[in-house]
N, C-alpha and C positions, 0 to 999 in steps of 0.2 A: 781655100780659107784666106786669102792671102786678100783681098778684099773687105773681108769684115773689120768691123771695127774695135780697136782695141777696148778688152774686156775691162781693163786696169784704168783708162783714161776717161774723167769725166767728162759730155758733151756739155758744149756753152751754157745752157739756161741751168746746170745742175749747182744745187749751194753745198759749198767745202766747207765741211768741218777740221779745223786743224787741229787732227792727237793722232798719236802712235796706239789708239784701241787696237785699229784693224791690225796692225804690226805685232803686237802682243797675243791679240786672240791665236792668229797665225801661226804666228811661230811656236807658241803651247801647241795647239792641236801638231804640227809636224813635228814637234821632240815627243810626243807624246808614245811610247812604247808600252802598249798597252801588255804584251805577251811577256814583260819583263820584271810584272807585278805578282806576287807569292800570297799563299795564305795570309802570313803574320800580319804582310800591305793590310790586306782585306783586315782583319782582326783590329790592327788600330785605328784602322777608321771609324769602327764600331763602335769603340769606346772613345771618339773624340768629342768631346760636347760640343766645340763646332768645326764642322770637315775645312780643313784645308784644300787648295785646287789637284795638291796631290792627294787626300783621300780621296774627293770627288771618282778623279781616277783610277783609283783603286777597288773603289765599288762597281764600275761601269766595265771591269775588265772580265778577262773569261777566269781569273783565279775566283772572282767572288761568284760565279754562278753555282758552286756547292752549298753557299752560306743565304741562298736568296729568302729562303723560310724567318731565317735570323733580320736578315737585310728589312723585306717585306714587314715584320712585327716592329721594328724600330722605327722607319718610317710612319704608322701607323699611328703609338705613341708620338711622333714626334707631330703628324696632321692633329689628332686630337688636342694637342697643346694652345694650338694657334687658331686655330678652324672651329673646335668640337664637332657636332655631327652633321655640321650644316654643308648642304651642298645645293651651289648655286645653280640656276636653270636660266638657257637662254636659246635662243635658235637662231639658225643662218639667216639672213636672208638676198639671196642674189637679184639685185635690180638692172642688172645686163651681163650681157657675154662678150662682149664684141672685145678682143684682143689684138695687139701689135706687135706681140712678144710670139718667138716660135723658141719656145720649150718643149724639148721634145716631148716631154713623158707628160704632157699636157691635153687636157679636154680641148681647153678652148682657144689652142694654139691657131696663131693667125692663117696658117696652112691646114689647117682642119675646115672639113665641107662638111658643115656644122650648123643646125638650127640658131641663126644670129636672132638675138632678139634684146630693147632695149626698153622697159616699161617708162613711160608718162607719168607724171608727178599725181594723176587722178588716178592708175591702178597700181602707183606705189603707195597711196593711201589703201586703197582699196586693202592690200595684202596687208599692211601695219593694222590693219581694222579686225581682219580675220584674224591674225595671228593673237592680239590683244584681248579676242574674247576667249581665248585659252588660259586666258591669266598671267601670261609672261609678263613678266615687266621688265625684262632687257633683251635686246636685239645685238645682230653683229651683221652688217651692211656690208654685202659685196659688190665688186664686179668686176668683169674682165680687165685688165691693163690699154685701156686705151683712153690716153688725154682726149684723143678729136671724139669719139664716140660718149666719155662719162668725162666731161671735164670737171674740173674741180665746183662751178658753180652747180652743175648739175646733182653734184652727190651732197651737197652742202643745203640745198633744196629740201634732198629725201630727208637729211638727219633733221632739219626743220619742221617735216611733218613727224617724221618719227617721236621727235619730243612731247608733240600732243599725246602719242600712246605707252610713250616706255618713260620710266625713272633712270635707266643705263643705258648707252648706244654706244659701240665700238662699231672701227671700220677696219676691213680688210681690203686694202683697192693698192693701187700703184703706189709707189715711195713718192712722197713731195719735199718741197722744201719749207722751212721752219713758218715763211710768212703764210702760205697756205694749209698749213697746220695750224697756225692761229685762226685763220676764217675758218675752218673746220669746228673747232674748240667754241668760237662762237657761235658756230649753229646746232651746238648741242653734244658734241660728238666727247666722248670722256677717256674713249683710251685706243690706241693705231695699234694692230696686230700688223706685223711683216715677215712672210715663211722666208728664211735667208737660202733656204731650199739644201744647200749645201756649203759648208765652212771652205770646201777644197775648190780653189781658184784655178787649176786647171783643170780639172772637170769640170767646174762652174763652166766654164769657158768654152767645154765641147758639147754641154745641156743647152745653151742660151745662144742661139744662132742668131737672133734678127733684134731690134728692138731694143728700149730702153732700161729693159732688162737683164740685158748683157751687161752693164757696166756694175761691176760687181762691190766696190767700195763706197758707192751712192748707194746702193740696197742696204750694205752690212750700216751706214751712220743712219737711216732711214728711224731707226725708235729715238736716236738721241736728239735727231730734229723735232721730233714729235714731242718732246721732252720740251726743249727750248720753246715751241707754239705754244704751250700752256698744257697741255695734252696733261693729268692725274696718271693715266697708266701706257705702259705697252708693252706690248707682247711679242715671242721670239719663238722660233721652231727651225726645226730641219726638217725634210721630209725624210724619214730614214729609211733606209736601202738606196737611195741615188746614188750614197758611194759609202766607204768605210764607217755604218752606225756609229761603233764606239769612237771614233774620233769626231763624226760631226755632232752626236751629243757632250764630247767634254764639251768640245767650242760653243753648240748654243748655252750650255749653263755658264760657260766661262765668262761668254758677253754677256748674258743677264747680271752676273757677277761684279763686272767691272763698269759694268753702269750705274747700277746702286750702287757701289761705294760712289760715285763720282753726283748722281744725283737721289741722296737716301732718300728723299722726299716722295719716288717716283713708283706705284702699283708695279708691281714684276709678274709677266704671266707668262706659264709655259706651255706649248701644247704638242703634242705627241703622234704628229701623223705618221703613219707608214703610208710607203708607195699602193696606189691601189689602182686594180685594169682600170684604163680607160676606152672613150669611142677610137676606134681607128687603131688601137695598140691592145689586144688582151695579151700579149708578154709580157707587157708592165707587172711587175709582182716584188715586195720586198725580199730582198737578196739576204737571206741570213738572219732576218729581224722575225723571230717569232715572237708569240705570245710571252714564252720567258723571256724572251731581253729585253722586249717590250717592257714586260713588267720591272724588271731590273734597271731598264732605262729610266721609267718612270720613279722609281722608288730611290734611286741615285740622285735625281734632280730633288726629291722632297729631303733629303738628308742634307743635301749641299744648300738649296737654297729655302730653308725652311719660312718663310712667310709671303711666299708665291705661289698664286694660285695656278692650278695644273687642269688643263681642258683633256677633256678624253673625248675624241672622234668618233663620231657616227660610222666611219671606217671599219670602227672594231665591231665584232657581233655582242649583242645585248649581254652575254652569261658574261665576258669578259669587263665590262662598261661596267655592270653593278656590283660586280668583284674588288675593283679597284678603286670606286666612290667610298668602300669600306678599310681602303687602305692608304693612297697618297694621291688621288686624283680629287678638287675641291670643286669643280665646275661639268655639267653636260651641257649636252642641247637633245631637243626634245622636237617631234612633229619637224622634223627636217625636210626640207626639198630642196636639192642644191641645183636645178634647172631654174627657169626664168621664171617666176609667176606660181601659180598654182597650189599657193596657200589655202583657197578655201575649200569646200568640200565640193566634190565632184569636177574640180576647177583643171582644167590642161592646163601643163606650162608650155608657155609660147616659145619657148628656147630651149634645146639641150644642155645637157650635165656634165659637169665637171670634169666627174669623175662616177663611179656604183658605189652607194652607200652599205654597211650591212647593217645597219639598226633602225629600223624604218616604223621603230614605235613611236602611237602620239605622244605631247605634251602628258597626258591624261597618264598613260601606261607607264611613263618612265617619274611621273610623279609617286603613281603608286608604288614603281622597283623604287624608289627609295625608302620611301615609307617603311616597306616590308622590310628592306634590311635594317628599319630601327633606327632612321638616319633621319635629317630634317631639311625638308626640300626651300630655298630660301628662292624668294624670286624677284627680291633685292634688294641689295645690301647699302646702298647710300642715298640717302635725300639731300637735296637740298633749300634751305632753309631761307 
């Protein structure tokens, strides 16, 4: 190890943000004694009209998993308040794999012998075209981590076509800094998701071997640059099981927390992966995160940050996904394919997957599980004028 490069030190081209966020988020998630919280905890968070970072805490711990029925119905009320029954629709779409980053518990880690594949701006249309006649009108743009393979013009490109077909585009791709978060913003792009994977920097540390994805305080300022470019929203996750759930979900709700206050102006969105097998690893599996914390995770974050929209992953099976649209999750995706290409029908993708999806219904099907639960499929929520 003694070669790698240090996880905590920016390399030259990275842009410094100067605030004590990361030192704060930090240092919460390690005092954080989740086993040290009682009923009562749980109890007065329930009745606080708005949670403190210690209720937040409080709900996320194993004391409140007897009250999750209670927990679950509050949240609910509290989505309806803000939300009503609308639930927004949008799908992935990856336009490369090619990666630089070896993560381990990674698809398209750069040591993975792995279908590389990177679409053309004429069958990244192509797919924006197929995907558009399903009626979406927002996208979420990925690709692998690699500046030489998807550099910033390149992706900037696809959101330029993309805005012929969608009214909303978010991107999921590498961290930048704020000035090309601007050219981004200008070619249409309206809100940067970044999975911070894991809050704990020294496990961050023994996940992230190779790559510009090792340097762990450039990831965690990565939404507040996106902030500063112009960027409307951004989004925040852990992937949970990497390492101790209940502390890396205080820390992502904590930094969503401490961002709006510092930029109220700013969309806040949460999303809720758990670890899932990937090629080359089927031991990959979340460590201790089932369906109930899951839910308990999810419904913790709609209590603590109630005017934030909550994605729920393709990751979870369908019964679980239409369960929780009717309780504190405000966003899916639908007709998902997270390999390279192969949006249209009968279409191969030209690149391997991520990671194994379990809800592998269309646009069409998961329009209808809303419907049926009584709910109102929105497929998008802002114009502009």
């Amino acid at each position: 190890m003694a070669d790698r490069i240090d996880h905590m030190k920016y390399l030259p081209d990275m842009e410094v943000i100067e605030s004590d966020m990361l030192d704060r988020v930090v240092s919460e998630m390690n005092a954080y004694d989740y086993a040290g919280f009682t009923e009562d905890d749980v109890k007065t968070a329930l009745t606080a009209d708005t949670l403190s970072p210690r209720d937040f805490q409080a709900l996320l711990s194993p004391a409140a998993e007897p009250f999750i029925e209670e927990i679950a119905r509050r949240a609910q009320a509290e989505t309806r308040k803000h939300f009503g029954n609308s639930v927004m629709m949008f799908t992935p779409v990856y336009i490369a794999n090619y990666c630089e980053n070896y993560c381990i518990y990674c698809g398209f880690n750069c040591h993975n012998k792995i279908r590389r594949a990177k679409l053309n701006m004429e069958e990244v249309e192509h797919e924006f075209k197929e995907i558009a006649k399903t009626g979406l009108q927002e996208v979420l743009i990925l690709t692998g981590e690699s500046r030489k393979m998807s550099d910033v013009k390149y992706i900037g490109e696809a959101c330029r076509i993309a805005k012929k077909y969608f009214k909303v585009i978010g991107v999921e791709v590498y961290p930048m800094n704020s000035d090309e978060y601007k050219y981004l913003h200008e070619c249409g792009v309206d809100y940067v998701t970044v999975f911070q994977e894991t809050y704990n920097s020294d496990k961050y540390e023994t996940l992230h071997l190779e790559g510009h994805k090792r340097i762990f305080p450039y990831r965690f300022y990565a939404q507040e640059r996106a902030i500063l470019g112009g960027m409307r929203g951004v989004g925040f996750a852990a992937l949970l099981g990497l390492d101790d759930f209940r502390k890396d979900a205080f820390a992502t709700g904590y930094h969503a927390y401490l961002l709006q206050q510092k930029y109220p102006h700013a969309e806040i969105a949460i999303s809720c992966p758990r670890l899932r097998p990937i090629i080359n690893n089927d031991k990959i599996n979340p460590k201790d995160v089932h369906e109930k914390q899951l839910l308990q995770v999810i419904c913790a974050y709609r209590l603590f940050l109630p005017f934030a929209s909550i994605t729920i992953s393709t990751r979870e099976r369908a019964g679980f996904r239409d369960n929780i649209i009717q309780i504190a999750a405000t966003k899916i995706s639908g007709g998902v394919s997270v390999g390279i290409g192969g949006h249209g029908e009968n279409e191969e993708e030209k690149g391997d997957e991520q990671f194994d999806i379990s809800d592998g219904r269309s646009v069409k099907e998961v329009y209808d599980a809303i419907e049926r639960a009584g709910m109102q499929p929105v497929m998008s929520d802002y114009i502009y004028v």
